[in-house]
C-alpha positions as CSV (number, residue, x, y, z in Angstrom):
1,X,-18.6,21.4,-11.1
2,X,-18.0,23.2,-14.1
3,X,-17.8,20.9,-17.8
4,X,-13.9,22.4,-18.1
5,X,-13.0,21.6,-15.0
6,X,-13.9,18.1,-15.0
7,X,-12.3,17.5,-18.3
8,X,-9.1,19.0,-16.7
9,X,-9.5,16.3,-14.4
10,X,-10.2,13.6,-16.7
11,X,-7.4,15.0,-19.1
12,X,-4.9,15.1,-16.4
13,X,-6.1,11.4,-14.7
14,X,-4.9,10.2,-17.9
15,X,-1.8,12.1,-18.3
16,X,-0.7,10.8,-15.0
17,X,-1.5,7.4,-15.5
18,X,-0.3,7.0,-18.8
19,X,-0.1,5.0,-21.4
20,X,-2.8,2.8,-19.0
21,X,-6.4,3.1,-20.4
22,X,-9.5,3.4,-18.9
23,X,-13.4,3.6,-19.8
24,X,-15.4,5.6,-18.8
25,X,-17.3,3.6,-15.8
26,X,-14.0,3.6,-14.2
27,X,-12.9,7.0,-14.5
28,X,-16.4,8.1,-13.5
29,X,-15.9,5.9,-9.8
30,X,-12.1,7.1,-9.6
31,X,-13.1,10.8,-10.2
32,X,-16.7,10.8,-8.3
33,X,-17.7,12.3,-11.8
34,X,-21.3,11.5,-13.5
35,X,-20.7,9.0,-16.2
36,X,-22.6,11.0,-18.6
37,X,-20.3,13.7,-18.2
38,X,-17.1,11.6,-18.4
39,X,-19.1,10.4,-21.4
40,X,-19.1,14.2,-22.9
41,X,-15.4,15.1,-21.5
42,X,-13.8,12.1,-23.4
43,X,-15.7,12.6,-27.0
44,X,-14.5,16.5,-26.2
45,X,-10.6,15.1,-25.4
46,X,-10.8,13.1,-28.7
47,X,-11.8,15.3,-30.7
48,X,-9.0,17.8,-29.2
49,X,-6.7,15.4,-29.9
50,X,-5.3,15.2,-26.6
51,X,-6.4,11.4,-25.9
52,X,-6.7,8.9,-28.1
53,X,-9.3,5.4,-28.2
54,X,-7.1,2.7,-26.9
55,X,-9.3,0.0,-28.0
56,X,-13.3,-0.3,-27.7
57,X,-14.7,1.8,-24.7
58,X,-11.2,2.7,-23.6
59,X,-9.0,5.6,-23.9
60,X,-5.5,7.1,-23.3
61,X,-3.4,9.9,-23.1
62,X,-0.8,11.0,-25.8
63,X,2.6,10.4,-24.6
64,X,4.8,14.0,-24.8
65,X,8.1,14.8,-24.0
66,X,6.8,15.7,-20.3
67,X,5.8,11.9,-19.6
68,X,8.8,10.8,-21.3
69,X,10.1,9.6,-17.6
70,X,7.1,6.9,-17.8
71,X,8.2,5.3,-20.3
72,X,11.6,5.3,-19.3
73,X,10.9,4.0,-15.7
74,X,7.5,2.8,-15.3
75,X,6.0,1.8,-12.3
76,X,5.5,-1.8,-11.0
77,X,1.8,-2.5,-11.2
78,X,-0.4,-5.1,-10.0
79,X,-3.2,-7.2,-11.4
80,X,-5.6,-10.0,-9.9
81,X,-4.9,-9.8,-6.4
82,X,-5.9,-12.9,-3.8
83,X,-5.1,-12.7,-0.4
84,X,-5.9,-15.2,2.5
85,X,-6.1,-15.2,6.2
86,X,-7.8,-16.9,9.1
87,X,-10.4,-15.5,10.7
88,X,-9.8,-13.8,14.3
89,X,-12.4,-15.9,16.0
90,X,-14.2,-19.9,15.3
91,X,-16.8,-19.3,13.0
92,X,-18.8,-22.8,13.2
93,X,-21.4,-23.6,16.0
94,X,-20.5,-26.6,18.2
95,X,-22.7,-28.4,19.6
96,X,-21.4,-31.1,22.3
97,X,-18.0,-29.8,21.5
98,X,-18.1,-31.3,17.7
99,X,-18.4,-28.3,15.4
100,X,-21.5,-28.6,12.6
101,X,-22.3,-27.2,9.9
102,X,-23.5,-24.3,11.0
103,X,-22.2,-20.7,11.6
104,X,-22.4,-19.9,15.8
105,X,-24.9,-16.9,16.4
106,X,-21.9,-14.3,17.3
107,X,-20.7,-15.0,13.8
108,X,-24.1,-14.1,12.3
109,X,-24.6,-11.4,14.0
110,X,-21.2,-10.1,12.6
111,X,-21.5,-11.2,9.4
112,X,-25.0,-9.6,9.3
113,X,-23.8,-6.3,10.8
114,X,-21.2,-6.0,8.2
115,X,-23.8,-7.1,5.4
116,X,-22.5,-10.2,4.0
117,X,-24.4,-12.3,2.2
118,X,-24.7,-16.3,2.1
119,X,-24.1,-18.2,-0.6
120,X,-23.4,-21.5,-1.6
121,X,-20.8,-24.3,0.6
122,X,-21.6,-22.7,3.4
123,X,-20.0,-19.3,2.3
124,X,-20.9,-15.5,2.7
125,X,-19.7,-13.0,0.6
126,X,-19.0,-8.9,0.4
127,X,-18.4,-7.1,-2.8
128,X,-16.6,-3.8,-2.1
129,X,-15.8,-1.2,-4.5
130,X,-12.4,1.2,-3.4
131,X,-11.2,3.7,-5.7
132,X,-12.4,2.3,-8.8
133,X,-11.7,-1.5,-7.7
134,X,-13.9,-4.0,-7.5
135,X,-12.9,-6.1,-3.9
136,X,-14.9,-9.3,-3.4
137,X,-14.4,-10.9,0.2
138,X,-15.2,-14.8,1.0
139,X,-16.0,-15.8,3.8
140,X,-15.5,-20.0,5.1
141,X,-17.3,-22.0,7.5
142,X,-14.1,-23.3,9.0
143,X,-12.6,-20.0,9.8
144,X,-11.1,-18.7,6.1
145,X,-11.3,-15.7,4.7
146,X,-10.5,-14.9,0.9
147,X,-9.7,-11.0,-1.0
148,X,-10.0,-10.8,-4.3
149,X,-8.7,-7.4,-5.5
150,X,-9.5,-6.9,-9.4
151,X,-7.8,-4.0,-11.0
152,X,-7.5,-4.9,-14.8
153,X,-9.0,-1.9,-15.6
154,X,-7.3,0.5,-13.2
155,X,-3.7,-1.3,-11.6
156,X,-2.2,-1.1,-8.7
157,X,0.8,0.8,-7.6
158,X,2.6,0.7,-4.1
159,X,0.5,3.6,-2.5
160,X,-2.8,2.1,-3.8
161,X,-2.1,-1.1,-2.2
162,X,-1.1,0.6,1.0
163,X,-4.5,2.5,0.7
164,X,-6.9,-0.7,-0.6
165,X,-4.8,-3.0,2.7
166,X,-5.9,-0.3,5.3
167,X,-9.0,0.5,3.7
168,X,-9.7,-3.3,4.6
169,X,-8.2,-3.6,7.8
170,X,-10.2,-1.2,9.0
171,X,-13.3,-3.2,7.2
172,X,-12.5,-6.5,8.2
173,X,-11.4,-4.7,11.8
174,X,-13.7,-7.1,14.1
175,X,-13.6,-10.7,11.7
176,X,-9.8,-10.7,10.6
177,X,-6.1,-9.9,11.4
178,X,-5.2,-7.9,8.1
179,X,-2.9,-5.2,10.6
180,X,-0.8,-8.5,11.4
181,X,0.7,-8.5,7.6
182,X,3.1,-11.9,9.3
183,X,-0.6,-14.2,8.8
184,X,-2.1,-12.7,5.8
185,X,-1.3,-15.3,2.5
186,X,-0.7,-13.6,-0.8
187,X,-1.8,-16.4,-3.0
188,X,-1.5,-15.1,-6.4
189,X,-0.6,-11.6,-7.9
190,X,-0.5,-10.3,-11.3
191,X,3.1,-7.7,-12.0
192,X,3.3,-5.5,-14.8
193,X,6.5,-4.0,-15.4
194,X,7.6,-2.0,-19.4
195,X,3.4,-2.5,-19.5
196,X,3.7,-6.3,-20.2
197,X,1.5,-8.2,-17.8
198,X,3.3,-11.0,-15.7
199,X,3.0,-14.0,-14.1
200,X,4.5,-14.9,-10.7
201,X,4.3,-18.9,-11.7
202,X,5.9,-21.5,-9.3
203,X,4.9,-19.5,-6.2
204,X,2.1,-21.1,-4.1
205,X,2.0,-17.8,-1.4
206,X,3.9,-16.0,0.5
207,X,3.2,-14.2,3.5
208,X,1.2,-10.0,2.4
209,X,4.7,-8.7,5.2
210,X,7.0,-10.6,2.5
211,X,5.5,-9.1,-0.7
212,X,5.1,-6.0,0.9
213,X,8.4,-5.6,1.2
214,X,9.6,-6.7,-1.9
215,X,6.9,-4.6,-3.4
216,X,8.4,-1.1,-1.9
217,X,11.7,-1.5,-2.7
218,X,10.2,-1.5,-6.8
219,X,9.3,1.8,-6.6
């Protein structure tokens, strides 16, 4: 792809997403562009004046009259996002009826197909990267599985999450329920709203169906 095009890209990533910043590693993963070339198309954008350094290895677009509607209604965003659920089938081994400490061999098998890896307490683990976001998945002897969705860098609005959740239903298609929204737990969220990050405090979870919901009619 030709050097103008992809700063056209890069230049117009921005512009929509603005006054968010990104650095380069992430725009490079969003936009399935080399780094180094991100690299050159940013110096090239600065220098143009047409973005500006946000703070250390992080850049933004200008704000004109054309993205003036941002400002004025920005978009509900989301930061830090941990989601629970049990697993479809009983993970642990039972021997005599009395489940060990041990995952059964169908669970192994599963886990191994889908490339988990173990870790410590009994625990596997998946790291994921979707659009720029860095997804770790942990998996619990005892039939509990934990998302972690980061997106500091690059924050979520409504049709992202509706992307990232199918994205891992289909995933996590044969080892957990996501589709059934009624069972998944959304134990802690981070909401950005005028482009001051928020805290839902006081809230233990709720279920992913509830927040969903709440979530669409923000936007």
């Amino acid at each position: 792809m030709h050097s103008s095009s992809q700063t056209k890209r890069i230049l117009d990533f921005l512009r929509k997403n603005a006054p968010h910043s990104y650095n380069a590693e992430t725009l490079s993963k969003i936009l399935k562009i080399p780094l180094n070339s991100v690299k050159v198309a940013l110096h090239r954008l600065v220098e143009k004046n047409g973005i500006f350094p946000d703070s250390p290895g992080y850049y933004a677009a200008y704000i004109d009259i054309s993205l003036l509607s941002q400002l004025k209604n920005p978009p509900t965003t989301l930061h830090g996002i941990m989601l629970e659920c049990k697993t479809i089938n009983e993970l642990q081994k039972c021997i005599d009826g009395i489940p060990s400490k041990e995952y059964s061999n169908e669970a192994l098998k599963l886990l191994g197909v889908l490339d988990f890896l173990p870790t410590s307490n009994y625990r596997y683990y998946k790291v994921l990267w979707f659009e720029g976001r860095r997804i770790t998945i942990t998996i619990h002897l005892q039939g509990k599985l934990d998302i972690y969705i980061n997106s500091t860098d690059n924050p979520i609005i409504y049709p992202d999450f509706l992307r990232i959740l199918s994205y891992l239903e289909g995933f996590l298609e044969k080892l957990a329920p996501l589709h059934d929204k009624r069972v998944v737990q959304l134990l802690e969220v981070g909401v950005a709203k005028d482009y001051k990050q928020l805290r839902l405090d006081g809230v233990k979870s709720v279920s992913l169906k509830s927040f969903t919901n709440a979530f669409m009619s923000k936007v």
